[in-house]
C-alpha positions in Angstrom: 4.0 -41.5 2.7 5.1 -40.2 -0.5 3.0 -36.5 1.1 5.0 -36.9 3.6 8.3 -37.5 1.9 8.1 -33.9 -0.3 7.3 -32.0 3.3 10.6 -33.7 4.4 12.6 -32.4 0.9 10.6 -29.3 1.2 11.9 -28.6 4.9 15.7 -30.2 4.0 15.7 -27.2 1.5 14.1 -24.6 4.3 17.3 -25.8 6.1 20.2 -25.5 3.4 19.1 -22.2 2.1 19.0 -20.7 5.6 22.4 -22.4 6.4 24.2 -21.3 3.0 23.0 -17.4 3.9 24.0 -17.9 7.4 20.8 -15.6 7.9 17.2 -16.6 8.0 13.8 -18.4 9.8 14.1 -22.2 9.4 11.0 -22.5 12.5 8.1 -21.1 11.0 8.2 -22.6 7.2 9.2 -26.4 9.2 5.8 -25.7 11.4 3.7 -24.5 8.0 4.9 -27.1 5.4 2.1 -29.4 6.0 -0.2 -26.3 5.7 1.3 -24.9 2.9 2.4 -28.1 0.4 -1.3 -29.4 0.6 -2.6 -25.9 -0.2 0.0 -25.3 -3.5 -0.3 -29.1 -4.6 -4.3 -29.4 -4.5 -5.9 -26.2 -3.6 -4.3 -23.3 -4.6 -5.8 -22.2 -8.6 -2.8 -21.3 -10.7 -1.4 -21.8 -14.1 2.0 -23.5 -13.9 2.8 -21.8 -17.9 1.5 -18.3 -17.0 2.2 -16.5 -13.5 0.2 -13.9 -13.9 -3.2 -15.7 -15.0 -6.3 -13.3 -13.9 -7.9 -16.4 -12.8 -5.8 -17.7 -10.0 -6.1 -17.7 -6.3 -4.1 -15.3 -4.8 -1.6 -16.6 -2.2 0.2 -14.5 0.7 2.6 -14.6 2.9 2.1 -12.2 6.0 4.8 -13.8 7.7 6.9 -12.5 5.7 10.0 -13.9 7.7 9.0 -17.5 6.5 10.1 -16.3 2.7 11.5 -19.6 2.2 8.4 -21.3 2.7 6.8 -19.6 -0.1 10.2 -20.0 -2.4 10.2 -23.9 -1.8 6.8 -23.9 -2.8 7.4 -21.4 -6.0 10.5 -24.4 -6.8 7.9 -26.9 -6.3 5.8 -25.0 -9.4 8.8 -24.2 -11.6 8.8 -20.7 -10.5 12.1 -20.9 -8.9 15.1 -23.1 -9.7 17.6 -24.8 -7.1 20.3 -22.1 -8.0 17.5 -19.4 -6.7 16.9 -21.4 -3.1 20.9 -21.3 -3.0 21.1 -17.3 -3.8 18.3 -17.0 -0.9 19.0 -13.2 0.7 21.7 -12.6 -1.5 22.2 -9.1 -3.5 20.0 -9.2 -6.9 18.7 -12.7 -6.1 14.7 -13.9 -6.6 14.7 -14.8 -3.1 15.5 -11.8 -0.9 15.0 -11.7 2.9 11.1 -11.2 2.9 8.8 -11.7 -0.1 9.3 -8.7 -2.5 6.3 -8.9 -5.2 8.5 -6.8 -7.7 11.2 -9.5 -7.6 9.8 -12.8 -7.2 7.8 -14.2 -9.7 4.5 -15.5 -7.7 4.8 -13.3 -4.9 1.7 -11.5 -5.1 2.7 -8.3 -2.4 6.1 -7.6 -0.6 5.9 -8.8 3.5 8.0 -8.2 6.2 6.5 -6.1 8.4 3.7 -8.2 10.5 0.0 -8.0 9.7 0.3 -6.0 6.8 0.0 -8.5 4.3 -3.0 -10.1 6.4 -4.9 -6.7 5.6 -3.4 -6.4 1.9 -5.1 -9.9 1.4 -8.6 -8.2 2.2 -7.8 -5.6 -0.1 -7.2 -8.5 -2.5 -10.3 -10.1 -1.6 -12.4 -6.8 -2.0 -11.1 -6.1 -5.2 -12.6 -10.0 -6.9 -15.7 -9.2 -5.4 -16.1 -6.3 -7.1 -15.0 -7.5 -9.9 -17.0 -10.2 -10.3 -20.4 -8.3 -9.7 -19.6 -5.3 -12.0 -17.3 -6.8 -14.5 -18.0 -10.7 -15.1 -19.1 -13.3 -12.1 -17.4 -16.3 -13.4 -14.3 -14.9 -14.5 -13.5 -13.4 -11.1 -14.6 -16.6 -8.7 -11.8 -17.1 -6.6 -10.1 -17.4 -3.8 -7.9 -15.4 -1.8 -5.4 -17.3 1.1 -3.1 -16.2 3.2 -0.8 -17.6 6.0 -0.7 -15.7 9.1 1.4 -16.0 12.3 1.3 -15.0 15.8 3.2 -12.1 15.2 0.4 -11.1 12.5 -2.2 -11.5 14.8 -0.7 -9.2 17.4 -0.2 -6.2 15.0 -3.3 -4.2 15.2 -3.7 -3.7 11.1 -4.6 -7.4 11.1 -7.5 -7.3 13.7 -8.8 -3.8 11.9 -8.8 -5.7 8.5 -10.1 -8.7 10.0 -13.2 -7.0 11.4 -13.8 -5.2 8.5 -13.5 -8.2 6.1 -15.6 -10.4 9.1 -18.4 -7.0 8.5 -18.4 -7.1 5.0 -18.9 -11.1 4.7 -16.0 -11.6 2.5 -16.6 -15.5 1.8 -13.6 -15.4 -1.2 -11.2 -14.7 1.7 -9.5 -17.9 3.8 -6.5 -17.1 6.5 -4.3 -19.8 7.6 -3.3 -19.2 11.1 0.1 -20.7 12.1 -0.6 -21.0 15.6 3.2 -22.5 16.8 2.8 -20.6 20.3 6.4 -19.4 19.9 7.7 -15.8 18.4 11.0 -14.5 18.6 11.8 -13.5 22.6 9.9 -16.7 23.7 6.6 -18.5 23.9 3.4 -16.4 23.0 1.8 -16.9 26.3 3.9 -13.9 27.6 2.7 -11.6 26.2 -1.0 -12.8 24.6 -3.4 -15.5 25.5 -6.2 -14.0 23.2 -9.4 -16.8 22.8 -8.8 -17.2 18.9 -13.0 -18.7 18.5 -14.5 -15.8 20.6 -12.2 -13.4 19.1 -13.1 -14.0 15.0 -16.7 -15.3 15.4 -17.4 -11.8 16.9 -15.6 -10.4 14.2 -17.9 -12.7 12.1 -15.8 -15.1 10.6 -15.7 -18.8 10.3 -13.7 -20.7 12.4 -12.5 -23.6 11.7 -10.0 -25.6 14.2 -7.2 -28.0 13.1 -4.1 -30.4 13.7 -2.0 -28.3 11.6 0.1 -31.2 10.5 -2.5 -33.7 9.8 -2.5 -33.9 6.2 -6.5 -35.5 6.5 -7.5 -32.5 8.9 -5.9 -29.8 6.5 -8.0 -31.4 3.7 -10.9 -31.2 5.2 -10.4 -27.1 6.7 -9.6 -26.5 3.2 -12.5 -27.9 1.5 -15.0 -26.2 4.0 -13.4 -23.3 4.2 -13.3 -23.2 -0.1 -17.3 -23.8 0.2 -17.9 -20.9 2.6 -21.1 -18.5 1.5 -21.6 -16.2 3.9 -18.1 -15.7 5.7 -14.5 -14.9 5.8 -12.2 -18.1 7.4 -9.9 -18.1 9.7 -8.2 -21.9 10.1 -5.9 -22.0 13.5 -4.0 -24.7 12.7 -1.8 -25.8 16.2 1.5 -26.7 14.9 4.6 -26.6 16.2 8.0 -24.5 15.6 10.3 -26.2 14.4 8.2 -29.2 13.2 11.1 -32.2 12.4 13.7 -30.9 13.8 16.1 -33.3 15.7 16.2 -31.4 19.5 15.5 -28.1 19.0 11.6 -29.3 18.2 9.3 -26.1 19.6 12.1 -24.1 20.6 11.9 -20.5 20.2 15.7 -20.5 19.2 14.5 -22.1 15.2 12.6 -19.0 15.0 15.5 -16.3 13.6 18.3 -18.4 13.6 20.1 -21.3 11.3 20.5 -24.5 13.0 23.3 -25.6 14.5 25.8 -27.8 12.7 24.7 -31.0 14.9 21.0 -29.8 14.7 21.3 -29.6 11.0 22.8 -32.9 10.5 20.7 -34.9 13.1 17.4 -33.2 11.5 18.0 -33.9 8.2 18.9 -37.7 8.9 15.6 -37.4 11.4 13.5 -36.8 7.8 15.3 -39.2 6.0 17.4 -36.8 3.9 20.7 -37.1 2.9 23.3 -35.3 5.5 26.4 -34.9 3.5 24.3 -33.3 0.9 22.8 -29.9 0.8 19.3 -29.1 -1.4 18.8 -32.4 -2.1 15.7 -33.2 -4.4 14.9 -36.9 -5.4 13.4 -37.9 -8.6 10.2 -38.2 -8.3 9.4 -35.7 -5.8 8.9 -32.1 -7.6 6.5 -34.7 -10.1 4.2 -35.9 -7.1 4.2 -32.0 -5.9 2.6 -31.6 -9.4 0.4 -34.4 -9.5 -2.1 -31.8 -10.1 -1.1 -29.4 -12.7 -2.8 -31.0 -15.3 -6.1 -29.8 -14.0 -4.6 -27.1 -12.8 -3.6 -26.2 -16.8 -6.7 -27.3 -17.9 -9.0 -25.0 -15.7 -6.9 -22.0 -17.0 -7.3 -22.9 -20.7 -11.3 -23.0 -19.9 -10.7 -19.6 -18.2 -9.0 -18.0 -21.0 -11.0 -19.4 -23.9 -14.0 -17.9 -21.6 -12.4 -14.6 -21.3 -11.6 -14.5 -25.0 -15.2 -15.7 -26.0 -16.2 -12.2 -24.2 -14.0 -9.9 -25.3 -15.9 -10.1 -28.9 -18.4 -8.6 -27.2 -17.8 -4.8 -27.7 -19.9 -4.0 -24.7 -17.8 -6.6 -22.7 -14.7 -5.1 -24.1 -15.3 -1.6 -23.2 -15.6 -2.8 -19.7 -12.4 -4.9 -19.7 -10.6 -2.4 -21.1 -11.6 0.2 -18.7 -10.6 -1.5 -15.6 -7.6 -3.5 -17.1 -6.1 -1.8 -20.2 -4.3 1.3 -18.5 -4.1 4.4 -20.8 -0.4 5.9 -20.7 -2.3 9.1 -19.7 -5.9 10.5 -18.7 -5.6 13.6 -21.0 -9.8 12.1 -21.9 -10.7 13.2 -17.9 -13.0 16.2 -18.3 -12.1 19.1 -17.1 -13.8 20.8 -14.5 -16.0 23.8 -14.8 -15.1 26.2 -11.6 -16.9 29.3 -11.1 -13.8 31.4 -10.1 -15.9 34.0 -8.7 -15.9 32.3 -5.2 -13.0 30.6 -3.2 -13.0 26.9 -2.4 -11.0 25.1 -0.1 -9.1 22.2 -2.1 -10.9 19.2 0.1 -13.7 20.9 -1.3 -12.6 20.6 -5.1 -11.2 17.0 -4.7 -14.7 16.2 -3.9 -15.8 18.2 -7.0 -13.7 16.7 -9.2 -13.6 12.7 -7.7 -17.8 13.0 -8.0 -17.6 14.5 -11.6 -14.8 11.7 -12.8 -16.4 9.0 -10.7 -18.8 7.9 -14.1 -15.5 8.0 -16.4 -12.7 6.1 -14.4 -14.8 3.2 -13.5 -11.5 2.0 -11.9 -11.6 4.6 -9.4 -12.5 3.1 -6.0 -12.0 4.2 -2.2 -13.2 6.0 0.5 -12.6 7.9 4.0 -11.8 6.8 7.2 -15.2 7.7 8.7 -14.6 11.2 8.0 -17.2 11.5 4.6 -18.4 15.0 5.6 -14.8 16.5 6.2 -12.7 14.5 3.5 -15.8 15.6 0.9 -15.8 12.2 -0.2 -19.8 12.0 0.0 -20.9 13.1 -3.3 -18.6 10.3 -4.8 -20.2 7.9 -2.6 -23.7 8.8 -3.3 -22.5 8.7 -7.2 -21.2 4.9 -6.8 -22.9 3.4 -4.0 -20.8 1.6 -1.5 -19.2 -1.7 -1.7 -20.9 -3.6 1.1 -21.8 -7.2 2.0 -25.3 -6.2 0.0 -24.0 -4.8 -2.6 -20.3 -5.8 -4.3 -20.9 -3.3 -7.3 -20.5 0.2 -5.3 -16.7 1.7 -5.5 -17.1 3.3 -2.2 -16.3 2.1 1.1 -16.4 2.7 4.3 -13.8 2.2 6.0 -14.3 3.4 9.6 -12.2 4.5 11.9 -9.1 2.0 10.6 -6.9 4.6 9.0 -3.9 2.3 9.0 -6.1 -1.0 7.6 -7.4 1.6 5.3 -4.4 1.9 3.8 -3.1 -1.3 4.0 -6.5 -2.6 2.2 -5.5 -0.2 -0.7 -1.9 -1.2 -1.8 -3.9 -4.6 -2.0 -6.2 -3.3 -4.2 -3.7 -1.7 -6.4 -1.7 -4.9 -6.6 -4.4 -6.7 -7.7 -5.2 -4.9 -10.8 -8.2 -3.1 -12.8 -8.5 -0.5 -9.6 -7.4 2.8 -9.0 -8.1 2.9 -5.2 -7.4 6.2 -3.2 -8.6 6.6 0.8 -8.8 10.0 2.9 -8.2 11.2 6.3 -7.1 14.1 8.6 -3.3 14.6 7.6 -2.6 14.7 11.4 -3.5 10.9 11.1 -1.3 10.1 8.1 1.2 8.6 11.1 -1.5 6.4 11.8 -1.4 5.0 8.0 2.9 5.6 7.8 3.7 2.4 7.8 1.2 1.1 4.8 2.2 4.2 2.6 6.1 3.0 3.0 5.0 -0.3 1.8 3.3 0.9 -1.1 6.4 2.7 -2.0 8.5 0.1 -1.7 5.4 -1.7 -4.2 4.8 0.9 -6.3 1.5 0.9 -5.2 -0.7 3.4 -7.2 -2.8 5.1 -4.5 -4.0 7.8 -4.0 -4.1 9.1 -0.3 -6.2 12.1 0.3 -5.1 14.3 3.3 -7.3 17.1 4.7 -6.9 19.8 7.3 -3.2 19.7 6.2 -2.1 22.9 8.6 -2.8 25.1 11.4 -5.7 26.6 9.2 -8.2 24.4 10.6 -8.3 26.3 13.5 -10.3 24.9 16.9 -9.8 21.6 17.1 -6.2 22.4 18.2 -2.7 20.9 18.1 -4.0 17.2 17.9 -5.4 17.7 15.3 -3.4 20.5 13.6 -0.4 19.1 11.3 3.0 20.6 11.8 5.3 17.8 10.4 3.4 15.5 8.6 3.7 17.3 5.2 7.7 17.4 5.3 7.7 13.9 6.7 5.7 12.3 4.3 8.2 13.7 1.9 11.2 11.7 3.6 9.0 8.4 1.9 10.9 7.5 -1.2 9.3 7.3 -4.2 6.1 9.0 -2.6 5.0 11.9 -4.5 3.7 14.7 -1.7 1.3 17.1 -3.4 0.1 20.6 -2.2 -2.0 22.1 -4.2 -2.5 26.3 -4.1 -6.6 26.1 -5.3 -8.8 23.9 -7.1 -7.4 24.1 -10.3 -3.8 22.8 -9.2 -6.3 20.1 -7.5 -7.7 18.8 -10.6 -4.2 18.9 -12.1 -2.3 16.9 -9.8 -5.4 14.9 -9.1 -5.1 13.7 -12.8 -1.6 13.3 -12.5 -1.5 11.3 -9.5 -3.9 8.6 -11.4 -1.3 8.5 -14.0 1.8 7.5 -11.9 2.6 4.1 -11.4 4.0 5.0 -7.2 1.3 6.1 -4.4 1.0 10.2 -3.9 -1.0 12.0 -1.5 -3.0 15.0 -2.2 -2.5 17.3 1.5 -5.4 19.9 0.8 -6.9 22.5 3.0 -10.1 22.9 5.3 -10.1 26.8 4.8 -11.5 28.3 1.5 -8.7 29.6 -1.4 -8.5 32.1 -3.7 -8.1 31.1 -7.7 -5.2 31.8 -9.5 -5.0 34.4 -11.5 -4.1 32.2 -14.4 -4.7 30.5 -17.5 -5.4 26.7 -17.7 -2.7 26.0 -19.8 -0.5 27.8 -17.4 -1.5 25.8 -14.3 -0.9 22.8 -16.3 2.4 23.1 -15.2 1.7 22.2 -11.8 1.9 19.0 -12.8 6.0 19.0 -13.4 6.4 20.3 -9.3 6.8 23.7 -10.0 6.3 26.6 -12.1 6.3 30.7 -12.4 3.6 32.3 -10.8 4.5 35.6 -11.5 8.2 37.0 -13.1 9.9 40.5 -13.0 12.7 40.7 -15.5 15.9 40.6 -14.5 14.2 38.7 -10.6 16.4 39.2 -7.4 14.0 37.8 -5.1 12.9 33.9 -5.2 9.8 33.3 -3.5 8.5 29.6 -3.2 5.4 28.5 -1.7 3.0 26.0 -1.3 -1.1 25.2 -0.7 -2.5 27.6 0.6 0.3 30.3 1.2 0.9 30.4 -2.3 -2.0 33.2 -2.6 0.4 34.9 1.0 3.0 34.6 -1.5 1.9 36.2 -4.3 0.3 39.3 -2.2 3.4 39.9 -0.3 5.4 40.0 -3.7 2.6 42.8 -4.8 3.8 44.8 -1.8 7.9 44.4 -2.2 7.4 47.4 -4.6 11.7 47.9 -4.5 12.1 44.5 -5.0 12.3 42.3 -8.3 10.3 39.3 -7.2 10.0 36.1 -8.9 6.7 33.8 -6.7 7.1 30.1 -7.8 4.3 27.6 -7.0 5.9 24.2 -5.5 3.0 21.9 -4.9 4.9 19.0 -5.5 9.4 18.6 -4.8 8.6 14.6 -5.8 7.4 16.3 -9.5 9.7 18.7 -9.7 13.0 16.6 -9.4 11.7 14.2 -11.8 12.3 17.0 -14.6 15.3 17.3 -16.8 17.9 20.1 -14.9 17.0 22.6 -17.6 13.6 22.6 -16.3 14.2 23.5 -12.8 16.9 25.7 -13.3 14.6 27.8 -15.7 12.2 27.7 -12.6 14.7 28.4 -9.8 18.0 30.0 -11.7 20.8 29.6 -10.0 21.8 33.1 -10.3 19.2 33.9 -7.7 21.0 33.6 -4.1 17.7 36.0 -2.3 15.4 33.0 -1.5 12.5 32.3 0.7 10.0 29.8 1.5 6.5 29.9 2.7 5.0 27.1 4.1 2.3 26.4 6.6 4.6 23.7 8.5 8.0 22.7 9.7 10.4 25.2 8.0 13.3 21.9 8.3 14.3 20.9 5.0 13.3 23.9 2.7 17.2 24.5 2.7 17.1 22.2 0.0 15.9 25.3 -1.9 16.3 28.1 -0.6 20.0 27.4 0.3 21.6 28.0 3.8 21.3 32.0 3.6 17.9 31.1 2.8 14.4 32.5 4.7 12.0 29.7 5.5 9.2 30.8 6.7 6.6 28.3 8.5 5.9 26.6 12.0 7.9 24.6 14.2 5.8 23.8 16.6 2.5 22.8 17.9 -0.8 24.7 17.2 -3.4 25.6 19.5 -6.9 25.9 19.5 -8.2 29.4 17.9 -9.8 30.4 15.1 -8.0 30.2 12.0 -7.2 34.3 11.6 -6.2 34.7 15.2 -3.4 32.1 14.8 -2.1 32.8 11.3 -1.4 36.3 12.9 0.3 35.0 15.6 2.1 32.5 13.8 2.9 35.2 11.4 1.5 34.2 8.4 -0.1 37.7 7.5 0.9 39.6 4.8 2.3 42.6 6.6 3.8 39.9 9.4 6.0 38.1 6.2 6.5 41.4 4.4 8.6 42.1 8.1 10.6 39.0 7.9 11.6 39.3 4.5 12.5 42.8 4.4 14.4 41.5 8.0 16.5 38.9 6.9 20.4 39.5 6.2 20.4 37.6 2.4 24.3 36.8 1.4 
């Protein structure tokens, strides 16, 4: 009884948070409680002194709605005080609307928008496995959980990550599937009637089949599901929305709503709680909650007096320290030896330069959506094997055709720690991975995204396939750093400089082959602040600005502008370039230069920003086709004689 007492406070304070904020989902966390209390109280490896202990299981939330689930439970531990249930979506609080991992301490990844954080917790599950075969096998044996929901389910990110995980035999990973039948416009059966056994035993999981509110049946999945050697689990616990409440019991209206004033009342007296007052704990129930901890405190003492046992181990220690002692910078990457006889497309030198740093960031971990040969991500993979379910020590995976799990997978890497993951696709397809590369922002998630074919430039496989917007649009993503690199050397620069930022970056590179730079090293270093001076005339009454691959367009056109004075600056990155002081960029763009233009091999909207309304922007603004590369670039006027004419054109103010 006294289990079934907590649930009852637990759900009382589901109730009075979501009432006090007059905003919230009382339904879901009343049908999970059961599900949940059993797995923080017994299952679930923490340290109650130390939130961020290596060694635990890692807990998430996909359905992200049900926040105050997981914040009861995060009380329960001490994580969270009563004052914090009271604050729930309220401005600066430690309980905002959906789980935000940057706010809340035990949250391990921000939720919210369904099935991400189902796929984050493969990425999380990935990330121990390796781990634990290239690092230390004891110290990295756990588990990673995760509640899912119907809504999850539905999403297709889950049922990508779910057969990859369910291909990769990913035994450490263990969803718990809220199956209440009800979302928010009505009962599930409208819109999905999905066989849940047929459906994850082809993707090669467990399944395991419950009563999701009997306590002795939860027991029993969890136990199973913990001893699991050859498989991911999936428990579908049947449970029902609402679970407790006094009329509104399975009703779809409990879902996004608070109760009614009655329905309050009535429900709380229904679990034996107090109605006249609101977050009402009794002595003695937070202690049974932690009936536990003890073990719980003693398995992470043993765990830490292991770790520091091997740290005196200087072999041990290199290897800890390489994957989990981040260096402010990577000024210790070699540098790469290019023969600048010959042009190289900049896919080309990421693969160069990802296959030469692969032995010296042992961190460094990721892969290509199933496009090796075109992202160049093969000589990296042949360097460091592949992560596979024969093999957890390769740092290369394939990912398949899942450019959106892909994605997803990686902010849970990052998040997890002692990874620096990056993944790679067409740019065309970066719409296909938008959504998990606005959740990393929102994380800080340090991945890198490696986006190929990023114009018209690649020529035959037409408009599908040929970016227009993507490059521009990415840049709308705050807190995402968009880099365009001119040739290999600016690769290698912003390549190193993406490992060092603490937010996610992608690197859009091109199919077609590049000239070098005419420039010193220590010039193109600059690259790594946004922008810098290609090439000055004193006294400069021209600005041009390009990027990727027209910066070389640039530069020849400003060869030709012989009754001009022409200043060509190189912007591979406007993320970069606004994070330096103001004395910076005006010494790279002076004010006192109104004659501007831009050069870009995609949507010309937004390059106002710089160039000012009088401006020229030159690029595309709309679709490819399919032609070879030269044959469009002159009819899309990106020739040198064809900008030469729409500079010498345009009316400057």
């Amino acid at each position: 009884m006294q289990d079934n007492h907590v649930v009852n406070v637990f759900k009382g304070l589901v109730i009075d948070g979501v009432h006090k904020a007059n905003s919230g989902h009382p339904g879901g966390p009343m049908s999970s409680m059961d599900l949940a209390y059993i797995l923080y109280s017994e299952n679930l490896k923490y340290d109650p002194d130390d939130v961020n202990w290596m060694g635990r299981d890692r807990f998430i939330l996909s359905a992200g709605h049900m926040s105050m689930l997981q914040y009861v439970m995060l009380h329960g531990v001490g994580w969270l005080t009563i004052d914090d249930l009271k604050n729930f979506r309220q401005h600066h609080s430690k309980t905002p609307g959906h789980p935000e991992n940057f706010m809340t301490p035990g949250v391990e990844c921000t939720t919210g928008p369904l099935g991400q954080g189902a796929a984050m917790s493969v990425g999380f599950a990935i990330a121990s496995q390796q781990l634990a075969a290239s690092v230390d096998a004891d110290l990295f044996r756990y588990k990673t959980w995760a509640i899912v929901s119907d809504g999850d389910l539905q999403e297709g990110v889950a049922m990508g990550s779910a057969s990859l995980a369910g291909h990769l035999k990913l035994n450490n990973l263990i969803w718990i599937y809220d199956k209440n039948y009800v979302q928010l416009s009505g009962p599930t059966d409208k819109c999905v009637t999905d066989d849940d056994e047929q459906v994850y035993r082809g993707f090669g999981w467990n399944v395991i089949k419950i009563d999701g509110h009997n306590h002795d049946e939860i027991r029993a999945a969890y136990k199973k599901a913990s001893e699991s050697q050859e498989k991911p689990t999936i428990i579908v616990a049947t449970t029902v929305i609402g679970k407790g409440c006094y009329s509104m019991e399975a009703s779809s209206k409990t879902h996004g709503s608070p109760l009614p004033a009655e329905e309050r009342t009535k429900t709380k007296e229904k679990l034996g709680l107090p109605a006249d007052k609101d977050f009402f704990v009794p002595d003695g129930a937070i202690a049974h909650f932690r009936r536990n901890f003890t073990k719980k405190r003693d398995e992470a003492k043993s765990w830490k007096a292991a770790l520091e046992a091997k740290l005196k181990d200087q072999t041990f220690k290199k290897t800890w320290d390489a994957r989990f002692n981040i260096p402010k910078n990577y000024s210790h990457l070699s540098e790469i030896k290019w023969d600048k006889t010959k042009e190289i497309a900049t896919r080309n030198a990421f693969g160069d330069i990802i296959k030469q740093w692969a032995a010296e960031l042992p961190s460094l971990f990721g892969g290509s959506a199933d496009l090796e040969p075109s992202n160049m991500t093969g000589a990296f993979a042949k360097a460091v094997g592949d992560f596979d379910h024969k093999s957890r020590k390769g740092r290369n995976m394939n990912f398949g055709v899942r450019e959106f799990p892909m994605s997803a997978l990686c902010n849970g890497l990052a998040l997890h720690g002692g990874f620096i993951p990056f993944d790679a696709t067409f740019l065309s397809f970066a719409d296909y991975s938008r959504g998990a590369l606005r959740l990393g922002a929102i994380q800080r998630c340090r991945v890198i995204h490696e986006f190929t074919h990023d114009s018209f430039y690649l020529g035959e496989d037409g408009p599908t396939h040929q970016p227009i917007e993507q490059v521009m649009a990415l840049r709308l993503i705050p807190d995402f750093y968009v880099m365009r690199p001119a040739d290999p050397v600016e690769t290698e620069v912003l390549m190193q400089k993406a490992i060092e930022l603490k937010q996610p970056s992608a690197l859009c590179l091109t199919r077609q082959k590049v000239p070098f730079l005419k420039l010193e090293r220590s010039a193109v270093n600059d690259a790594a602040k946004g922008a810098y001076v290609l090439r000055d005339t004193p006294n400069a009454d021209l600005l041009i600005i390009a990027t990727g691959s027209e910066v070389s367009l640039a530069l020849d056109v400003a060869d030709r502008l012989k009754d001009r004075k022409v200043r060509v600056v190189s912007m591979p990155c406007w993320e970069l370039f606004e994070d330096q002081p103001k004395q910076y960029r005006d010494s790279v763009l002076p004010p006192t230069i109104s004659k501007r233009v831009s050069v870009e091999a995609g949507t010309t909207i937004g390059w106002a920003k710089y160039t000012g309304l009088n401006g020229l922007n030159i690029g595309i603004d709309h679709y490819g086709a399919s032609a070879p590369a030269e044959i469009l670039a002159e009819e899309y006027g990106f020739t040198t004689d064809k900008v030469l004419k729409k500079i010498e054109g345009h009316r400057f103010q």
